[in-house]
MIDO-387291 format. One record per residue (C-alpha): x, y, z; residue number from 1. Coordinates in pm, whole numbers, plus 32768, in hexadecimal, padded with zeros to 4 digits. Layout:
N
((X, Y, Z), NUM)
...
This chain:
189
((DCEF, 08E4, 6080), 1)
((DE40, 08DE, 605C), 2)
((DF02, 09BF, 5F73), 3)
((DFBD, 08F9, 5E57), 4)
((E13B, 08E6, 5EB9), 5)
((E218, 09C4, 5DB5), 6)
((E363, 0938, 5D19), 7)
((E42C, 09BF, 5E68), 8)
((E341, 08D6, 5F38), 9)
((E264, 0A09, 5FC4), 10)
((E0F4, 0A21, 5FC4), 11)
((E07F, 0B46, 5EC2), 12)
((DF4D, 0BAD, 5E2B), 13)
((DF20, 0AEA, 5CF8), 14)
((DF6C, 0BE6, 5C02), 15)
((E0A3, 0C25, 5CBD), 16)
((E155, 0AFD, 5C61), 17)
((E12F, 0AF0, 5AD8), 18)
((E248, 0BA1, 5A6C), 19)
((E3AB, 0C2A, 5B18), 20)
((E33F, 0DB8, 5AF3), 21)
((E1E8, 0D4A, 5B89), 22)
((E28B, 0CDB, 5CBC), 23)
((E365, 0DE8, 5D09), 24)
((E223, 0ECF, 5CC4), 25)
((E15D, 0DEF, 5DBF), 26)
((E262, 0DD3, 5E98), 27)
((E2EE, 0F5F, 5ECE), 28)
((E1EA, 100A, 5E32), 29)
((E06B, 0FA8, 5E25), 30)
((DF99, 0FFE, 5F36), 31)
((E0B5, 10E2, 5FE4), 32)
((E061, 1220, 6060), 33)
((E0DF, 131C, 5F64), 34)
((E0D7, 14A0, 5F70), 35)
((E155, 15E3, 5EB3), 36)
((E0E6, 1686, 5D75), 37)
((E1CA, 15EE, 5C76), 38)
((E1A5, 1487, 5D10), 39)
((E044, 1490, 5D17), 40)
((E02F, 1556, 5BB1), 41)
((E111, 144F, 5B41), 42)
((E00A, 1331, 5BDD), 43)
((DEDA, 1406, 5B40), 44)
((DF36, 1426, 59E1), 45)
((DFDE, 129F, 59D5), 46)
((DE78, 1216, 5A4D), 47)
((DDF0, 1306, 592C), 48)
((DED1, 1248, 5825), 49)
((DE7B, 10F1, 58B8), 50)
((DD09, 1126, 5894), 51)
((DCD2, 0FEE, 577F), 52)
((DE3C, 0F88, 578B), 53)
((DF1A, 0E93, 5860), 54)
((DFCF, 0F25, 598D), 55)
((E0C8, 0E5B, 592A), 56)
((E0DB, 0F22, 57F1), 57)
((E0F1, 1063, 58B0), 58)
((E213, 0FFA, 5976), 59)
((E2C8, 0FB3, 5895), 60)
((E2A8, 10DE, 57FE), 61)
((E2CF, 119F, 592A), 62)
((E401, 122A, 58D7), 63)
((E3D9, 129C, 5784), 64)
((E275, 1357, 5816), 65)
((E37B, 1410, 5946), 66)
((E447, 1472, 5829), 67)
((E346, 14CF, 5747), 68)
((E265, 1583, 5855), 69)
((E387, 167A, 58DD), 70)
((E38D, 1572, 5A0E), 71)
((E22E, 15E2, 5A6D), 72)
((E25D, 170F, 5AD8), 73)
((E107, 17CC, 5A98), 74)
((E197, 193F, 5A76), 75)
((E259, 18B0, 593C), 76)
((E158, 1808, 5883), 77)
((E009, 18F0, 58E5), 78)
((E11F, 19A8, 57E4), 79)
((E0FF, 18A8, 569F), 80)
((E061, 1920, 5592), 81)
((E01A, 1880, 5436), 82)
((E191, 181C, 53FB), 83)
((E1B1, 1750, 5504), 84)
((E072, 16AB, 54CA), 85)
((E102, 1664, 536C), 86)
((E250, 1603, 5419), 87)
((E199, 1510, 5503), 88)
((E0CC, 1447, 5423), 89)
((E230, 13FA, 5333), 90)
((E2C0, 13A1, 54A2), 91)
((E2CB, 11FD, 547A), 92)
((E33A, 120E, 55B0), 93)
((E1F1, 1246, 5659), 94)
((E0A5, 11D8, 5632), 95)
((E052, 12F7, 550C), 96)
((DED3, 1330, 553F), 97)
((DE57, 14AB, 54EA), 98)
((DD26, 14AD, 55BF), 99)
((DDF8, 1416, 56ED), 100)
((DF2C, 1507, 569D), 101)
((DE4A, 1630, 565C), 102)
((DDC3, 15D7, 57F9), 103)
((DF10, 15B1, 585F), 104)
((DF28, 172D, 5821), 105)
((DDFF, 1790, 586D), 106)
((DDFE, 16F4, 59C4), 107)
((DF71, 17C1, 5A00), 108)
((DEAC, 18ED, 59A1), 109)
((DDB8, 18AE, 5AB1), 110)
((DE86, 1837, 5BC0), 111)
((DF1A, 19AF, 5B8B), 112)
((DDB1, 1A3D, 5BCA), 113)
((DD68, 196F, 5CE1), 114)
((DD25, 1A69, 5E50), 115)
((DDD4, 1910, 5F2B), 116)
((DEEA, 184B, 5EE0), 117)
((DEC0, 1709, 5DF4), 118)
((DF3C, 163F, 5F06), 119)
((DE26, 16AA, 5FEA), 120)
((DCF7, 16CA, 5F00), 121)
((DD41, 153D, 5EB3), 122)
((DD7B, 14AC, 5FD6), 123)
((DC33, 1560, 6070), 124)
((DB9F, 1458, 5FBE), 125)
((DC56, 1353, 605E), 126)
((DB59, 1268, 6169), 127)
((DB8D, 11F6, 629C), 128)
((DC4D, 10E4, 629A), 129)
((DB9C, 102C, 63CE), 130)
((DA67, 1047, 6325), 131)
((DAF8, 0F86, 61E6), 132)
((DB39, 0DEE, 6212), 133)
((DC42, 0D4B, 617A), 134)
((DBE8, 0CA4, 6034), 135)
((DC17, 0B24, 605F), 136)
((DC05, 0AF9, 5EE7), 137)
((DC53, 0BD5, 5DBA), 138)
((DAC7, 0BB5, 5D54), 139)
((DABA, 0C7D, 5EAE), 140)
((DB4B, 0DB8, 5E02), 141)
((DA6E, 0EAB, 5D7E), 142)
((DAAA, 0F51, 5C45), 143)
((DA2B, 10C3, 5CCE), 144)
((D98E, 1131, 5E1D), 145)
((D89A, 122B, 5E9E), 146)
((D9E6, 12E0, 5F07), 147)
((DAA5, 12C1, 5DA6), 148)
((D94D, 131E, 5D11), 149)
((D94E, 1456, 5DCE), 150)
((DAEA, 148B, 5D85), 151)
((DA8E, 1458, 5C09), 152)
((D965, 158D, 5C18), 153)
((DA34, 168D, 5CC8), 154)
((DB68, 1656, 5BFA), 155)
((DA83, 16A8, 5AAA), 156)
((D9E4, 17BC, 5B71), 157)
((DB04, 1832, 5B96), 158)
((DB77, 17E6, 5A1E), 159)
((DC52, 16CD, 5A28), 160)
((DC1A, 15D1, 5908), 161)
((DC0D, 1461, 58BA), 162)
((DBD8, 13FC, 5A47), 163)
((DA8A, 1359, 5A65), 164)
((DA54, 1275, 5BB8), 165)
((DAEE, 1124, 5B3A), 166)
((DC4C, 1229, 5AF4), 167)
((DC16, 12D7, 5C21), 168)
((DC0A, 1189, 5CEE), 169)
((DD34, 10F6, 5C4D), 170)
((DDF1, 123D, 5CB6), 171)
((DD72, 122A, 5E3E), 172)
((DDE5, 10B6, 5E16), 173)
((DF46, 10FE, 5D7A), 174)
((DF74, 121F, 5E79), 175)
((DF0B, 1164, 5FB5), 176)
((DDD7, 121A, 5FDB), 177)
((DD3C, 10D0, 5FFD), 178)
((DDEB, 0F89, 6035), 179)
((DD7D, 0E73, 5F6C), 180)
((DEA7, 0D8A, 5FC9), 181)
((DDB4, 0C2C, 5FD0), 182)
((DDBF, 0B7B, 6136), 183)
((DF11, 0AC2, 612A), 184)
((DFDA, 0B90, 604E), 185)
((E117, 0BBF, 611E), 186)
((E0E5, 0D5A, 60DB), 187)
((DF5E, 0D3A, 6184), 188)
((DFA0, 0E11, 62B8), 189)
């Protein structure tokens, strides 16, 4: 199969091509390796907040949640209390949620307990590449895997929040953990 052309004449996954900020997060984001504590905090509460939502909807409020969220860095919000809760859900310029805001700081507050760094707890998860085929299709894509399954119990073990395996798949996908660029898309490696 070949991947639908986007407005700039390259192949793309399908979702890709539906709107400008979708392309530039296909094109220079998705699917690209991505490591350090804020980045992938950042990538771990935003798939949080997207749980039920469009990602469209997040990205464009992706701003407004760096603002609001002390640009993910964890030390500063495992230190929110009730106030900023409060503060948060009046922010309009987020998605204003209490149970997903209320993980956001929990999940800081673990990543300061954690004995390993965020960045290598996650991406211990991560599978062999070679043993994963390209999708041909988007029906090829799972929603979760025995791997983001297995991501999704040890990050509640460890008391994160609001990260079950469909979450913790979307973040291995977003982070390049796993590469679901379809077969054709000019970013399939």
């Amino acid at each position: 199969m070949t991947a639908p052309l986007g407005p700039d004449g390259r192949p793309r996954c399908g979702w890709g091509n539906s709107a400008d900020i979708y392309v530039a997060y296909h094109d220079e984001e998705w699917g690209v390796p991505l490591h350090g504590e804020r980045e992938l905090y950042e990538r771990l509460t935003l798939e949080a907040f997207q749980s039920g939502l469009s990602w469209l909807t997040i990205l464009r409020k992706r701003e407004g949640f760096r603002r609001a969220f002390a640009g993910f860095a964890p030390e500063l919000v495992a230190q929110f209390d009730d106030d900023d809760v409060a503060r948060l859900m009046a922010d309009t310029s987020i998605v204003r949620n209490r149970a997903k805001i209320n993980a956001a700081v929990t999940n800081a507050r673990a990543i300061a307990e954690l004995d390993r760094p965020l960045d290598e707890l996650l991406w211990s998860f991560a599978p062999d590449p070679a043993t994963r085929p390209r999708p041909a299709t988007p029906a090829e894509v799972p929603a979760s895997t025995r791997e983001s399954t297995a991501m999704a119990k040890e990050l509640k073990r460890r008391g994160f929040a609001f990260v079950g395996p469909t979450t913790a798949y979307a973040l291995m996908q977003a982070t390049g953990m796993v590469d679901d660029h379809v077969q054709g898309c000019w970013r399939a490696s």
